[in-house]
Phi, psi and omega in degrees: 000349151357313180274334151351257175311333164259031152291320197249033166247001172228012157306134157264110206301319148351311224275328180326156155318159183250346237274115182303157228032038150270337179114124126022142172300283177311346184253327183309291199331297202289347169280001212253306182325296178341293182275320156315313185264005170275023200033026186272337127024262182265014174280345189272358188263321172297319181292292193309339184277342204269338158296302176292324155336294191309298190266031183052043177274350190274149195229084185296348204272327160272348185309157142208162169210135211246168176254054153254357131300333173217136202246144213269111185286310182256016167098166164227174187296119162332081183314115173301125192314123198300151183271109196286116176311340195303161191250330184200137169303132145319148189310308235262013167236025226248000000 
């Protein structure tokens, strides 16, 4: 959930209702920081796939996953440095 939070870092938080009990722009904020880092976040995002799983609501068949969801523990293979189409380096780089 990460991207969440850095989705909602360039919200402007003004924008919110004033209404009572929402709360300050700055107190959304610091709960929103919070529970991220408290993980609730991702547990509520695991209980819910694990509900929906459960009531064979899910079309797995459509997942997809990318790496901001799942993480490459031993790196992935080192793309080789690319070759300059340039016929010669610029001066200001000799």
């Amino acid at each position: 959930m990460r991207h969440l939070v850095r989705a909602l870092r360039g919200f402007p938080w003004e924008f919110l209702p004033q209404e009572p009990g929402y709360g300050s722009g700055m107190t959304c904020w610091r709960r929103l920081r919070d529970w991220h880092q408290a993980s609730v976040w991702q547990r509520l995002h695991e209980t819910l796939l694990a509900e929906l799983n459960a009531a064979g609501a899910l079309d797995w068949s459509r997942a997809v996953i990318d790496g901001s969801h799942v993480r490459a523990l031993k790196g992935g293979p080192k793309p080789d440095r690319a070759r300059s189409t340039v016929p010669e380096q610029a001066r200001n780089t000799i």
